[in-house]
C-alpha positions, 0 to 999 in steps of 0.5 A: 500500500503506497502513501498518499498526501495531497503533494504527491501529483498522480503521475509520481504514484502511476509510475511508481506502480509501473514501475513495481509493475516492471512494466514500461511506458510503451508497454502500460500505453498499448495495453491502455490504448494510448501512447507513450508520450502521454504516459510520459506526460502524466507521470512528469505532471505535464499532461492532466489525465481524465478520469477514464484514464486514470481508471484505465491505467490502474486496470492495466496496472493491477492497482488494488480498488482502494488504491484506485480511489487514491488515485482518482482523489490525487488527480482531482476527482471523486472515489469512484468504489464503495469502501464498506469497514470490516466492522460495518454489520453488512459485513457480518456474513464475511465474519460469520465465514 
């Protein structure tokens, strides 16, 4: 689980999961159907992306759901998934097991 502040742009955090990832800018734009250059730009803070963008690279990158909605809070937007606690009682049948 990455460390999010309001400081850290969503490009900084996309290209660390890349890079986790091992996966290269080329690579992460043809699996998100986008370019290079615009990966590129994004993870410099030169290009803003859109919120299907964000939530396409997250898809491409594995990016576990809660981090999703970090990401999408970092770049300017609003969670897009529920986040239910563990000791919500909707969650009692999970308890149960």
């Amino acid at each position: 689980m990455r460390t999010v502040s309001p400081d850290t742009g969503v490009g900084p955090l996309l290209r660390g999961w890349r890079e986790q990832r091992r996966i290269s800018q080329l690579d992460l734009a043809l699996r998100a159907d986008s370019s290079a250059r615009h990966i590129s730009f994004i993870e410099t803070g030169r290009s803003r992306p859109s919120e299907e963008m964000v939530l396409r690279l997250a898809e491409q990158l594995d990016i576990p759901v809660r981090e999703r909605n970090a990401l999408l809070v970092v770049a300017g937007y609003a969670p897009r998934y529920a986040q239910t606690p563990l000791d919500d009682p909707a969650m009692a049948s999970v308890h149960e097991g």
